[in-house]
HTML snippet that shows the backbone in 3Dmol.js (N, CA, C, O; Angstrom):
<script src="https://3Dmol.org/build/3Dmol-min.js"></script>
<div id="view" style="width:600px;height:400px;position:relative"></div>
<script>
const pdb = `
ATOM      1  N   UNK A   1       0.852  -1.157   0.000  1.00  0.00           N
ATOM      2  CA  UNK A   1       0.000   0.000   0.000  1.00  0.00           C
ATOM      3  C   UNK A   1       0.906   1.230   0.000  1.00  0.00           C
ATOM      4  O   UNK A   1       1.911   1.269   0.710  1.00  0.00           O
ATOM      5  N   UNK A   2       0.527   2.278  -0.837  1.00  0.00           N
ATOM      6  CA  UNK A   2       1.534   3.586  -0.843  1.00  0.00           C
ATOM      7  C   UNK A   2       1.371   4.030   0.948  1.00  0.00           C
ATOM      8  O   UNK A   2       0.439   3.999   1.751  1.00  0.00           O
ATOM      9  N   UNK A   3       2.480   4.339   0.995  1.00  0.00           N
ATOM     10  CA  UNK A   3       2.979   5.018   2.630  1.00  0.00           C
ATOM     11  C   UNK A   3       2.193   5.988   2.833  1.00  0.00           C
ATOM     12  O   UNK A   3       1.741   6.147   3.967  1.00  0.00           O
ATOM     13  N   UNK A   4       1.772   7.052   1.562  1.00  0.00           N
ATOM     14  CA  UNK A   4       1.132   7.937   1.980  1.00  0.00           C
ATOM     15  C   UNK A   4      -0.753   8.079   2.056  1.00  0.00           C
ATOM     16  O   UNK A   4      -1.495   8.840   2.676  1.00  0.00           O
ATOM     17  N   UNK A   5      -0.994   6.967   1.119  1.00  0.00           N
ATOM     18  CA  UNK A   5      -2.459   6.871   1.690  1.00  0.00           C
ATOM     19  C   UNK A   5      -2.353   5.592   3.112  1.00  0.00           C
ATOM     20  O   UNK A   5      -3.486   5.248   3.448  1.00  0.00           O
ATOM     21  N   UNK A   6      -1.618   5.139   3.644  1.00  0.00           N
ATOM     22  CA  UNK A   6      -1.618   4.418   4.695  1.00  0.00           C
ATOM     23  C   UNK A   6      -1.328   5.688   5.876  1.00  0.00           C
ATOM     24  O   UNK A   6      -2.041   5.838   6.868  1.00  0.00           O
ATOM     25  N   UNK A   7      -0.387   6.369   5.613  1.00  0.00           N
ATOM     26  CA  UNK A   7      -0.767   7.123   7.197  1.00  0.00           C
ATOM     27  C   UNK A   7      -2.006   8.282   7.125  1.00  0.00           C
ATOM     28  O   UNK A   7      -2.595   8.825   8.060  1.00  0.00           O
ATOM     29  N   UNK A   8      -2.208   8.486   5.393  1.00  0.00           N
ATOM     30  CA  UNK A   8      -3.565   9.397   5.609  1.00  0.00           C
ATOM     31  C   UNK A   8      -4.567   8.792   6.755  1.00  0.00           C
ATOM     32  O   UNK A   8      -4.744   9.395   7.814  1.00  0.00           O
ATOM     33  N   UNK A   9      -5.294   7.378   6.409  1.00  0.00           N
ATOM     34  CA  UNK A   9      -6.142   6.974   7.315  1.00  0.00           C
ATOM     35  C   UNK A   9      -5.650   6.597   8.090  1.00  0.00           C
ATOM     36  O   UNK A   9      -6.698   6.249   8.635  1.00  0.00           O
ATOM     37  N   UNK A  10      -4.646   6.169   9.022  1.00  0.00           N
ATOM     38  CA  UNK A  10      -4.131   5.621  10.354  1.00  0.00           C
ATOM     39  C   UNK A  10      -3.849   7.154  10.809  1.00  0.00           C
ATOM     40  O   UNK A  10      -2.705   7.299  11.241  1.00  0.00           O
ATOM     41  N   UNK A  11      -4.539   8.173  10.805  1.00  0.00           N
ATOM     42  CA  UNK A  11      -4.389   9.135  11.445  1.00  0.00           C
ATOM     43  C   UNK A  11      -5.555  10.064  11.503  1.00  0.00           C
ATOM     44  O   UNK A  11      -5.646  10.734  10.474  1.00  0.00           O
ATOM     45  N   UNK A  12      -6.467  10.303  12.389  1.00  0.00           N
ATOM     46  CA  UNK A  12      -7.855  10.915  12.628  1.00  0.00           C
ATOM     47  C   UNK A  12      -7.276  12.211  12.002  1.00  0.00           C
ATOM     48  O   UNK A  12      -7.917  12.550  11.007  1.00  0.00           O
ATOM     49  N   UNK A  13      -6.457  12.854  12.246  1.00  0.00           N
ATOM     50  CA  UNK A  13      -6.445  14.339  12.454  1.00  0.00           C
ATOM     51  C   UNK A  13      -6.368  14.573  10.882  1.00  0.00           C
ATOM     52  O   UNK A  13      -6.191  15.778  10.702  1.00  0.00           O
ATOM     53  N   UNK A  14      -6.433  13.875   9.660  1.00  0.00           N
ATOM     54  CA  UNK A  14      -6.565  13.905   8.214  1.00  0.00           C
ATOM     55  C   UNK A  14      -7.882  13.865   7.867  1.00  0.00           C
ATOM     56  O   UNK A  14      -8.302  13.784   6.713  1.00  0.00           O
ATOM     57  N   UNK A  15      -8.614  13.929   8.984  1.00  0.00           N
ATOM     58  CA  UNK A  15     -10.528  14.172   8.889  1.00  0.00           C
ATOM     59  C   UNK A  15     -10.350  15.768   8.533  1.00  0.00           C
ATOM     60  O   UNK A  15      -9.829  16.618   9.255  1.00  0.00           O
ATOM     61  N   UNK A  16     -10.945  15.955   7.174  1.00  0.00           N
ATOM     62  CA  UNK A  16     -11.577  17.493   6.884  1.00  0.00           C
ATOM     63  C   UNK A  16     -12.335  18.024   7.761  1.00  0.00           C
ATOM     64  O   UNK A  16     -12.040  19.161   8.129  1.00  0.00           O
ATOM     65  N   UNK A  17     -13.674  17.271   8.417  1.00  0.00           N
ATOM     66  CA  UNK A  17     -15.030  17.314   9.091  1.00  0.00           C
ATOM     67  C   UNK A  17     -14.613  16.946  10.080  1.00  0.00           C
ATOM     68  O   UNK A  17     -15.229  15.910   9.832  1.00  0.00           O
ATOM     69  N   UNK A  18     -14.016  16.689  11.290  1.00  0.00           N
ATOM     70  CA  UNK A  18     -14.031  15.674  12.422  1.00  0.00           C
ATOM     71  C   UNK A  18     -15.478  15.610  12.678  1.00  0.00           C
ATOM     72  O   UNK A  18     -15.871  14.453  12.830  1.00  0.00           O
ATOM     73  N   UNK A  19     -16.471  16.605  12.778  1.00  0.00           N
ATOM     74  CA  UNK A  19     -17.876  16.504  13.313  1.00  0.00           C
ATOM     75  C   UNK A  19     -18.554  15.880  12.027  1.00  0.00           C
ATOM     76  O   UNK A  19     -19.455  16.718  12.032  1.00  0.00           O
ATOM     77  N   UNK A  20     -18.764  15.346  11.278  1.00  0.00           N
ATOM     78  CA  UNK A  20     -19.205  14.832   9.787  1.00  0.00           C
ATOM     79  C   UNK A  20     -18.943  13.183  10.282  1.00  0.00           C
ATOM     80  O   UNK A  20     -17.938  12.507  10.499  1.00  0.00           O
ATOM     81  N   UNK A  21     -20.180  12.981  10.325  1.00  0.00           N
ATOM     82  CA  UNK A  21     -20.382  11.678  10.848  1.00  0.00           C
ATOM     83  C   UNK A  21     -19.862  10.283   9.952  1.00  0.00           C
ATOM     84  O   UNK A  21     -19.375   9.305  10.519  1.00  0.00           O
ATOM     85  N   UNK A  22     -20.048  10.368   8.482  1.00  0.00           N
ATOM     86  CA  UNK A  22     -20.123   9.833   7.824  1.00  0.00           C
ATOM     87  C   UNK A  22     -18.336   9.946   6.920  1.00  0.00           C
ATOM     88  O   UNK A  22     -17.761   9.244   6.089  1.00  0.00           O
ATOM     89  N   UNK A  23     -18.010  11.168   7.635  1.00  0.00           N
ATOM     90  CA  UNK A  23     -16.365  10.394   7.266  1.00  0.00           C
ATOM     91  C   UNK A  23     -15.870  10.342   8.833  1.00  0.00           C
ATOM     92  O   UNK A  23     -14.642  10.360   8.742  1.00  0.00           O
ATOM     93  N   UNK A  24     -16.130  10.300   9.872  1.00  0.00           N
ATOM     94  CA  UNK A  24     -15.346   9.949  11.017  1.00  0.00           C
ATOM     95  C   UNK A  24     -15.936   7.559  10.717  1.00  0.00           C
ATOM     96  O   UNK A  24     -15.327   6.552  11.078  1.00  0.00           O
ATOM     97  N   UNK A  25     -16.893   7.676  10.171  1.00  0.00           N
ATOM     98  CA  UNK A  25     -17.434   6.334   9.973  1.00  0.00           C
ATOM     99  C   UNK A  25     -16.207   5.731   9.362  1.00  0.00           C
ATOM    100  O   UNK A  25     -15.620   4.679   9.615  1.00  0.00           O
ATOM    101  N   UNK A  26     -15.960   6.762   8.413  1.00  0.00           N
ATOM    102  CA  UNK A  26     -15.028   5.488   6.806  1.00  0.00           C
ATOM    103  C   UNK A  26     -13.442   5.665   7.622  1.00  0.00           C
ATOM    104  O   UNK A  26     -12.674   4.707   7.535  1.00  0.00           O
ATOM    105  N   UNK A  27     -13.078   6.676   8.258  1.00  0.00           N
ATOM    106  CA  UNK A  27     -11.990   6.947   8.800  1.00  0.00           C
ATOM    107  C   UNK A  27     -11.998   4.787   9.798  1.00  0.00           C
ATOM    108  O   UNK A  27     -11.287   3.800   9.605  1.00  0.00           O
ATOM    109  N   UNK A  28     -13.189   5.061  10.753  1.00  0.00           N
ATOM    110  CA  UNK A  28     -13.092   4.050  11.794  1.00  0.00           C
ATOM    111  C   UNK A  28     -13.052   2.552  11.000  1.00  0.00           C
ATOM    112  O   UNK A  28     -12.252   1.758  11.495  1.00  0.00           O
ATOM    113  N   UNK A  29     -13.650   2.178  10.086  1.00  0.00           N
ATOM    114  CA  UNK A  29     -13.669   0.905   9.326  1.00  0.00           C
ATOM    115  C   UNK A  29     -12.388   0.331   8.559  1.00  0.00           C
ATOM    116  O   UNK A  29     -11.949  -0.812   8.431  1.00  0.00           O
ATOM    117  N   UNK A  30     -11.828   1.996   7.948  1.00  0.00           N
ATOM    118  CA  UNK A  30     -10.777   1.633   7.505  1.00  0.00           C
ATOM    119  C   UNK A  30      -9.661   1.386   8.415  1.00  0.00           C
ATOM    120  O   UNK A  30      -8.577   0.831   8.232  1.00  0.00           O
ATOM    121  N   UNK A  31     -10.127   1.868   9.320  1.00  0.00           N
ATOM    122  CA  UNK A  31      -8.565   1.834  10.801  1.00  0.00           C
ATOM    123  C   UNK A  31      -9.266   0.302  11.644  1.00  0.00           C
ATOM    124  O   UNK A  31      -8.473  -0.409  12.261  1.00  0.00           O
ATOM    125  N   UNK A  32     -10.374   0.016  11.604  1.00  0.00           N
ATOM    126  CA  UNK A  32     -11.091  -1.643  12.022  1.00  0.00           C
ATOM    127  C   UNK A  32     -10.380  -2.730  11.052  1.00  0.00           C
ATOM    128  O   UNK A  32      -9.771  -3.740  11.404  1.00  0.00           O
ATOM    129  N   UNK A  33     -10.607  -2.278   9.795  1.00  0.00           N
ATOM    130  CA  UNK A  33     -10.169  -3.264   8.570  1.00  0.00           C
ATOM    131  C   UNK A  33      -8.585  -3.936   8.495  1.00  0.00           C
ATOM    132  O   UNK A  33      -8.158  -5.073   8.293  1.00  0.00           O
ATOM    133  N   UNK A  34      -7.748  -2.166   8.858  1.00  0.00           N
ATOM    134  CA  UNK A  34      -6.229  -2.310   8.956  1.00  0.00           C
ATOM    135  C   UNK A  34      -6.132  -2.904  10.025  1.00  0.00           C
ATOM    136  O   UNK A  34      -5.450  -3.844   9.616  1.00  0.00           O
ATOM    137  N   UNK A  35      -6.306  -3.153  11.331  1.00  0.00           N
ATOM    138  CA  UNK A  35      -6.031  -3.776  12.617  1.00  0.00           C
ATOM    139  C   UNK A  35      -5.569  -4.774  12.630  1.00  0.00           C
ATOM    140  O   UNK A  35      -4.514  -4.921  13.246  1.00  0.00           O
ATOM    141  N   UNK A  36      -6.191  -5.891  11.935  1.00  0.00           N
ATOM    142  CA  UNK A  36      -5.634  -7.358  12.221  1.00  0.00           C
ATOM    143  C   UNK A  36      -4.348  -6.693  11.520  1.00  0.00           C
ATOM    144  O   UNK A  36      -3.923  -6.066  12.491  1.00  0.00           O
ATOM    145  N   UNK A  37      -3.725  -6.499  10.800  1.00  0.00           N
ATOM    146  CA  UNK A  37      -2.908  -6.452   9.944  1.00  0.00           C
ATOM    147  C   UNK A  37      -1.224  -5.665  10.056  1.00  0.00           C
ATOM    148  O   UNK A  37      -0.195  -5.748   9.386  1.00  0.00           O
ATOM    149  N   UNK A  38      -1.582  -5.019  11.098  1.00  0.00           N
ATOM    150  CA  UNK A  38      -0.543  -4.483  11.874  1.00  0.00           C
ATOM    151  C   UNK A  38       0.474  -5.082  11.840  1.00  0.00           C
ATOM    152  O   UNK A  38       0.577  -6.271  12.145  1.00  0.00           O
ATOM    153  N   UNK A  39       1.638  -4.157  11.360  1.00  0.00           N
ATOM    154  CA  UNK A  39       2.847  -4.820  11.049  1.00  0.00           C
ATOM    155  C   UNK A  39       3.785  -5.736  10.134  1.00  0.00           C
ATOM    156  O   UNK A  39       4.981  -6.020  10.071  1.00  0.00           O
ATOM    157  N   UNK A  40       2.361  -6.107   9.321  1.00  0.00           N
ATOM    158  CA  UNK A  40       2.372  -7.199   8.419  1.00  0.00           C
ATOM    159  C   UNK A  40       2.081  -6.451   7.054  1.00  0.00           C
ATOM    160  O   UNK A  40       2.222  -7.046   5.986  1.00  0.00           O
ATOM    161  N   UNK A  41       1.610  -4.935   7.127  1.00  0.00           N
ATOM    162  CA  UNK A  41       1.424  -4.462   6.066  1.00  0.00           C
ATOM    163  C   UNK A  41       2.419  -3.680   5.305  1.00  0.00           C
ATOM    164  O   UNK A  41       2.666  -2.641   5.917  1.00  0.00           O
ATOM    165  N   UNK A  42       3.266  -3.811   3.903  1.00  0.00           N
ATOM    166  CA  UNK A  42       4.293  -3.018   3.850  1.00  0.00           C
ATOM    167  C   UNK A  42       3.771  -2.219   2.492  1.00  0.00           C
ATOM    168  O   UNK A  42       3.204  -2.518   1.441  1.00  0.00           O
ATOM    169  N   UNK A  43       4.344  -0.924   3.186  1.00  0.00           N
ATOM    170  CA  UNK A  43       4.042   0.264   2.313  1.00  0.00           C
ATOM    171  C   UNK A  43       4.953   0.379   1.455  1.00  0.00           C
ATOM    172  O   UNK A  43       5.824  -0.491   1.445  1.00  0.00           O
ATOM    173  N   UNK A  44       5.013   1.432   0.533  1.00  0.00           N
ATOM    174  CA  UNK A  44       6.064   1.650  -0.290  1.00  0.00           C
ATOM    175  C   UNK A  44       6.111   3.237  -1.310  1.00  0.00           C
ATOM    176  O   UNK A  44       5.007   3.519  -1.777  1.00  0.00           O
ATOM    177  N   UNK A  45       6.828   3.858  -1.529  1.00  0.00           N
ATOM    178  CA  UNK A  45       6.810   5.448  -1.908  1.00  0.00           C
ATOM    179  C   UNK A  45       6.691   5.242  -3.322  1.00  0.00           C
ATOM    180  O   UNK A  45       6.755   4.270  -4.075  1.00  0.00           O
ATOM    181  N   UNK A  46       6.460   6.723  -3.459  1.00  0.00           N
ATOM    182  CA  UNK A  46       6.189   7.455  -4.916  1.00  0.00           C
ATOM    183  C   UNK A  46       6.911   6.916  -5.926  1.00  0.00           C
ATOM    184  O   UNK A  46       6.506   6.747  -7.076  1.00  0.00           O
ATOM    185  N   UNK A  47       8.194   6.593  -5.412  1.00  0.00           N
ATOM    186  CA  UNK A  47       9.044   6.574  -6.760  1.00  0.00           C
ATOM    187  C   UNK A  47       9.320   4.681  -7.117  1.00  0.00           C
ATOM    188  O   UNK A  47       9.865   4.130  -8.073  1.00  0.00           O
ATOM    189  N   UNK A  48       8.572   4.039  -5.695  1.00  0.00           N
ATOM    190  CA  UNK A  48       8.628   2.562  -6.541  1.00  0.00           C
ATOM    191  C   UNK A  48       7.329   2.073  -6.968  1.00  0.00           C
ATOM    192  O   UNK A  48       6.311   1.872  -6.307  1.00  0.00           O
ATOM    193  N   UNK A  49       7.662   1.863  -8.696  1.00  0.00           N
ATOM    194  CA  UNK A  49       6.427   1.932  -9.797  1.00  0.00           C
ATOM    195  C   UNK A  49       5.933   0.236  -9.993  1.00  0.00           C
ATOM    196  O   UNK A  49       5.114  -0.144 -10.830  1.00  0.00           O
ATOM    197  N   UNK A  50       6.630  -0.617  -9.030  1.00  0.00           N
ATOM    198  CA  UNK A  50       6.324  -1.867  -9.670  1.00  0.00           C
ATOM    199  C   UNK A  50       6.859  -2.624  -8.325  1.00  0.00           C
ATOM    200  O   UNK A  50       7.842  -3.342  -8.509  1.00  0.00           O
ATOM    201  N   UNK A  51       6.178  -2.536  -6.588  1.00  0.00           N
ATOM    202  CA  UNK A  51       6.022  -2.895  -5.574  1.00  0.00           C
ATOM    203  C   UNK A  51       5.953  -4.019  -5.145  1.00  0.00           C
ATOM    204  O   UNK A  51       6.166  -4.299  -3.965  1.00  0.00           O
ATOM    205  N   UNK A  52       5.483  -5.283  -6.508  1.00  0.00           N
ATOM    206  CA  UNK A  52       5.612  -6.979  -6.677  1.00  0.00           C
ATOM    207  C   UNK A  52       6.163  -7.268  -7.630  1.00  0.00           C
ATOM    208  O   UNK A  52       5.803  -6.367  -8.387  1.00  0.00           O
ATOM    209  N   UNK A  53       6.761  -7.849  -8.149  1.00  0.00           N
ATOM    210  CA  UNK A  53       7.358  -7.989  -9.397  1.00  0.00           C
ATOM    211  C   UNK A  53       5.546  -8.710 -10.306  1.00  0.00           C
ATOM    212  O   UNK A  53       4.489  -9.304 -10.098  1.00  0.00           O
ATOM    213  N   UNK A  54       6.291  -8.113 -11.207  1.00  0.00           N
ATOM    214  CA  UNK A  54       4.985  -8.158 -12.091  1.00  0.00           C
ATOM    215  C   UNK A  54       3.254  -6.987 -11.668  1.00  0.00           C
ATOM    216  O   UNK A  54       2.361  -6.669 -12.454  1.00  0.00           O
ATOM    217  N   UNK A  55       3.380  -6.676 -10.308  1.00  0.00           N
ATOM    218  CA  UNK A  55       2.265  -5.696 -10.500  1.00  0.00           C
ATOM    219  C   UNK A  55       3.127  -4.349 -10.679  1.00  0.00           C
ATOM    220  O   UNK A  55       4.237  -4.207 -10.166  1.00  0.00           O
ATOM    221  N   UNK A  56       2.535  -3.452 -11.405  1.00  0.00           N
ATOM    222  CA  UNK A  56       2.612  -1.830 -11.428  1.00  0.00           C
ATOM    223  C   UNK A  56       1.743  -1.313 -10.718  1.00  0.00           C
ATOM    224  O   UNK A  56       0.514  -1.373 -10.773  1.00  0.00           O
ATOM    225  N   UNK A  57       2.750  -0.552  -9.724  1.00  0.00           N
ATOM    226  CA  UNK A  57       1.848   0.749  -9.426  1.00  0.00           C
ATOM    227  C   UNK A  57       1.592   1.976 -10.105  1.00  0.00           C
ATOM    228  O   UNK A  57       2.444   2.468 -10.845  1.00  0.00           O
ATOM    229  N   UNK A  58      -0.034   2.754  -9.817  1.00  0.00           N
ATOM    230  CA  UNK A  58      -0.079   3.641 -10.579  1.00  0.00           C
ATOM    231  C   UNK A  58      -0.844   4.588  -9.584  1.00  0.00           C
ATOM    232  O   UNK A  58      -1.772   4.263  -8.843  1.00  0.00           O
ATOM    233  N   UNK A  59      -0.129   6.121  -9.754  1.00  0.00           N
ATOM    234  CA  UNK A  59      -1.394   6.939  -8.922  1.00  0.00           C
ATOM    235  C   UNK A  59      -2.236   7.300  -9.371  1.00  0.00           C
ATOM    236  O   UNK A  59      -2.284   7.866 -10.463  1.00  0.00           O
ATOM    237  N   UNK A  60      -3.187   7.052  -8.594  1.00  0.00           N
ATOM    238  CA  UNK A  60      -4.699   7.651  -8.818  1.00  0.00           C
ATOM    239  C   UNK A  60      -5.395   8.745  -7.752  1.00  0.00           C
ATOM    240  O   UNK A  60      -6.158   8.522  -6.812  1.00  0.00           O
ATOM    241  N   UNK A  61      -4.776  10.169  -8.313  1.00  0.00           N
ATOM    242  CA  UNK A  61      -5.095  11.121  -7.678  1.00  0.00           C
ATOM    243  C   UNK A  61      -6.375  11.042  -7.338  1.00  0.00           C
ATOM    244  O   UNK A  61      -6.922   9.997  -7.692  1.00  0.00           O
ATOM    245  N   UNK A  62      -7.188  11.996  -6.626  1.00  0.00           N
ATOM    246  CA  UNK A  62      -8.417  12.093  -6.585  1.00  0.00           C
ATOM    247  C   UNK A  62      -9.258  12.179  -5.188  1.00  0.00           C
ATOM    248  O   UNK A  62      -9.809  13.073  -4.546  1.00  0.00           O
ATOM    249  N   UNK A  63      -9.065  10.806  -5.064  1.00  0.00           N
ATOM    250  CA  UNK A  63     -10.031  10.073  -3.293  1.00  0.00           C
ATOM    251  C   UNK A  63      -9.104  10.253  -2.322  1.00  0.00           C
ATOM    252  O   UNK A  63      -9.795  10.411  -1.316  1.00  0.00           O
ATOM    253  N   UNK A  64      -8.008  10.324  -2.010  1.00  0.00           N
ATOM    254  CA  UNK A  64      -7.202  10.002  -0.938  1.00  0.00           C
ATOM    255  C   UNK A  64      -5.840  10.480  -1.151  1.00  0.00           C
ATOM    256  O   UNK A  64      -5.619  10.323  -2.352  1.00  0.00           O
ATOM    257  N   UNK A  65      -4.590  11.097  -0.453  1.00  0.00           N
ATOM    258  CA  UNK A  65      -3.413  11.309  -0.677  1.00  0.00           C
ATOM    259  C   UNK A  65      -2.865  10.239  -0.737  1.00  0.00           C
ATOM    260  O   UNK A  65      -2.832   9.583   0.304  1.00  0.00           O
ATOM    261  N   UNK A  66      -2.257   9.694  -1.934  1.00  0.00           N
ATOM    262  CA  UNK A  66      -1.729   8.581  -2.034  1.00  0.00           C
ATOM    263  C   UNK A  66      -2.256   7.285  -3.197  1.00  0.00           C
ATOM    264  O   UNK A  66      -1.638   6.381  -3.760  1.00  0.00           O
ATOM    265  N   UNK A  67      -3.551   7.679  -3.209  1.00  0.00           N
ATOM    266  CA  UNK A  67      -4.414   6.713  -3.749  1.00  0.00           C
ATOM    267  C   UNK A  67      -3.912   5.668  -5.043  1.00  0.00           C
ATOM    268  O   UNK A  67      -3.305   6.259  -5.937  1.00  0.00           O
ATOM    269  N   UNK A  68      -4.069   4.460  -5.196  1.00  0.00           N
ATOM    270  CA  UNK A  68      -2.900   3.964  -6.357  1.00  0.00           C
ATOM    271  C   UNK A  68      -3.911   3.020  -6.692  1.00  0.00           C
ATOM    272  O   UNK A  68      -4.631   2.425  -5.890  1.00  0.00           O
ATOM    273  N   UNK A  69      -3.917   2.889  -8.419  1.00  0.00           N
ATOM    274  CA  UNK A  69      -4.113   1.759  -8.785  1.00  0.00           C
ATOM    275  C   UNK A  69      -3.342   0.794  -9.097  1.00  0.00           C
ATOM    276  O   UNK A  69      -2.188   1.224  -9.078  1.00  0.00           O
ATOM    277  N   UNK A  70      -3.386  -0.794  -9.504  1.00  0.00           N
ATOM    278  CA  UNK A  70      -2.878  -1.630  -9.723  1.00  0.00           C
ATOM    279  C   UNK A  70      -2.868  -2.478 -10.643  1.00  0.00           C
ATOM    280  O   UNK A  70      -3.772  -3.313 -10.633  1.00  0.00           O
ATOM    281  N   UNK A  71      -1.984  -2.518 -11.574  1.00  0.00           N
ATOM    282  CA  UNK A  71      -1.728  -3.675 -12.905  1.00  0.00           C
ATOM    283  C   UNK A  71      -1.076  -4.659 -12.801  1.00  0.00           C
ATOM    284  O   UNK A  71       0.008  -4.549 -12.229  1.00  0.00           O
ATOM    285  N   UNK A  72      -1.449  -5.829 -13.255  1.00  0.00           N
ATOM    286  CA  UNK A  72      -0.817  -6.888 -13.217  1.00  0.00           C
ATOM    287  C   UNK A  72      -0.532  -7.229 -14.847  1.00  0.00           C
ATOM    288  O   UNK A  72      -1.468  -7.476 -15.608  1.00  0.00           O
ATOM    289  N   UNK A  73       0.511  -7.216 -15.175  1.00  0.00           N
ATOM    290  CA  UNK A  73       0.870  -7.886 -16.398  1.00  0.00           C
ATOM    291  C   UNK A  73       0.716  -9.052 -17.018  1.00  0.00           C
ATOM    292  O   UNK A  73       1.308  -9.938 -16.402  1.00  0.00           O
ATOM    293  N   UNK A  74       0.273  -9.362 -17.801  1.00  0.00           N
ATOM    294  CA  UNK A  74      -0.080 -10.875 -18.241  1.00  0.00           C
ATOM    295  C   UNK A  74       1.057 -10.840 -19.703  1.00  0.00           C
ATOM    296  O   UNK A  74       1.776 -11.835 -19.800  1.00  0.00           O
ATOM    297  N   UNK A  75       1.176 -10.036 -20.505  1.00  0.00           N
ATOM    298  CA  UNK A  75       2.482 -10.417 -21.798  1.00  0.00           C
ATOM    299  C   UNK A  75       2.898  -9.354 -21.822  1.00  0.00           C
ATOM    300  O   UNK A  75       2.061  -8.485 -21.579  1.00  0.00           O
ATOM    301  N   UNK A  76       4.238  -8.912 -22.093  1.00  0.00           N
ATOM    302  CA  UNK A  76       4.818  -7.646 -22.607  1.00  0.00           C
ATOM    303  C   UNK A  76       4.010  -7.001 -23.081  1.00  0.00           C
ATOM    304  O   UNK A  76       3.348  -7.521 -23.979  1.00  0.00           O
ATOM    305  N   UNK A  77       3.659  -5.309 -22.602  1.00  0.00           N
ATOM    306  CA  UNK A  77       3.038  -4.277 -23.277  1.00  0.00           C
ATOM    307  C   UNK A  77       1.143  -5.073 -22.933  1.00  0.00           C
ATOM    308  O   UNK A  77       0.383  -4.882 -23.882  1.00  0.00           O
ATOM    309  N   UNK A  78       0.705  -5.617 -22.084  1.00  0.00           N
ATOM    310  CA  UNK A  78      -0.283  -6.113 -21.967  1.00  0.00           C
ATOM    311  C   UNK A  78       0.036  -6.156 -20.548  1.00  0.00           C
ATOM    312  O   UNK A  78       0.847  -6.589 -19.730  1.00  0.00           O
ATOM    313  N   UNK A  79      -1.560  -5.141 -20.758  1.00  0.00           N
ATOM    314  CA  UNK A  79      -2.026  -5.235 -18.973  1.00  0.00           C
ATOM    315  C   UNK A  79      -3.712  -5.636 -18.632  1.00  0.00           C
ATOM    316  O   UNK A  79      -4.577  -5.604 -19.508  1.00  0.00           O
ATOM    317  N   UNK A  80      -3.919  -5.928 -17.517  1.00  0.00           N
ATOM    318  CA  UNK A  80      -5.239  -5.582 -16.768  1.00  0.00           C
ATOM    319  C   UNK A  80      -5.703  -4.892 -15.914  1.00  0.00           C
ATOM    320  O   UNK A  80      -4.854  -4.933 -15.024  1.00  0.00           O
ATOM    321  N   UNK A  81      -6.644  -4.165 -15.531  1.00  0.00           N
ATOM    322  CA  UNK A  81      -6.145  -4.110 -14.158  1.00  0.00           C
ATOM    323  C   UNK A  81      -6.576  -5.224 -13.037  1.00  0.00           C
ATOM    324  O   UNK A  81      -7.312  -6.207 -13.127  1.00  0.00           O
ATOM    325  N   UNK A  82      -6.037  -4.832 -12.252  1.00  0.00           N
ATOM    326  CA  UNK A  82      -5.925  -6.052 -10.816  1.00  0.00           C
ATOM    327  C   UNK A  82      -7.043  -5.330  -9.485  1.00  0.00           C
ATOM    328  O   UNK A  82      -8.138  -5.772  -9.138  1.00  0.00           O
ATOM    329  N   UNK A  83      -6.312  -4.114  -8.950  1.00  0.00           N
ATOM    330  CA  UNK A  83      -7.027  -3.115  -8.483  1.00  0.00           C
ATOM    331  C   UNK A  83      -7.072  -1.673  -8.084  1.00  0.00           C
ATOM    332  O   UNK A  83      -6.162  -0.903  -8.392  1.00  0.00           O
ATOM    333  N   UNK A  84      -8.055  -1.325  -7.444  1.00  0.00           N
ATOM    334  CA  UNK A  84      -8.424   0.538  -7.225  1.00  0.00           C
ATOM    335  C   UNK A  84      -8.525  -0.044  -6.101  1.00  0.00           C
ATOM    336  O   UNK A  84      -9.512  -0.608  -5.629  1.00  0.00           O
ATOM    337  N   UNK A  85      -7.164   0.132  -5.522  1.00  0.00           N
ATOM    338  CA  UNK A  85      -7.055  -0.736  -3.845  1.00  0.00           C
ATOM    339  C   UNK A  85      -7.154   0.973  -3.101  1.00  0.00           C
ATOM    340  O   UNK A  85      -6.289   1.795  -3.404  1.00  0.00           O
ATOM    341  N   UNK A  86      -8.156   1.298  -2.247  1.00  0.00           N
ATOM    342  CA  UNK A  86      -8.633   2.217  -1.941  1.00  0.00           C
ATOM    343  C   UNK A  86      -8.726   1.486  -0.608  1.00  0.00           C
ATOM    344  O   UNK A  86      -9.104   0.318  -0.514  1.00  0.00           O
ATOM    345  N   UNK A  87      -8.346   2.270   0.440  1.00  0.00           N
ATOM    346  CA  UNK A  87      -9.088   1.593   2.148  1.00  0.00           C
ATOM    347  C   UNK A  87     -10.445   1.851   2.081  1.00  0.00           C
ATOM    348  O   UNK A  87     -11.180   1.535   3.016  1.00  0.00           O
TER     349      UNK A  87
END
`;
const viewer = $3Dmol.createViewer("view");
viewer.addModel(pdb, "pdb");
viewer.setStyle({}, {cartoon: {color: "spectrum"}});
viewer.zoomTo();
viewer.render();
</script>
């Protein structure tokens, strides 16, 4: 997961609204979801474009600081995508 949409949500104080019920919600699910996972999750920066061998990372500005989609290669110059791994 990019480093920087991982500490966006592992950190309340990146709430626009803190009083806005409905993102203190997505803030808590996504920090419920990450829990088991602690420690076991490894992030990785801007400038590494290909985080598994064979998937590409790609940013996907927009929803979140950090936000990335994901390709998995199946033949040279041939992709799919894999996912819009979003918390």
């Amino acid at each position: 997961m990019r480093d920087t949409e991982y500490e966006y949500w592992m950190d309340d104080r990146n709430m626009k609204d803190p009083s806005n019920e409905i993102e203190q919600v997505s803030f808590q699910m996504v920090q419920t979801a990450m829990a088991p996972y602690e420690g076991l999750i490894r992030t990785f920066g801007r400038d590494e474009k290909e985080p598994i061998s064979g998937i590409q990372a790609s940013e996907a500005p927009g929803l979140t600081p950090g936000h990335t989609a994901y390709f998995k290669y199946r033949e040279k110059n041939d992709r799919g995508i894999v996912s819009d791994c979003g918390a």
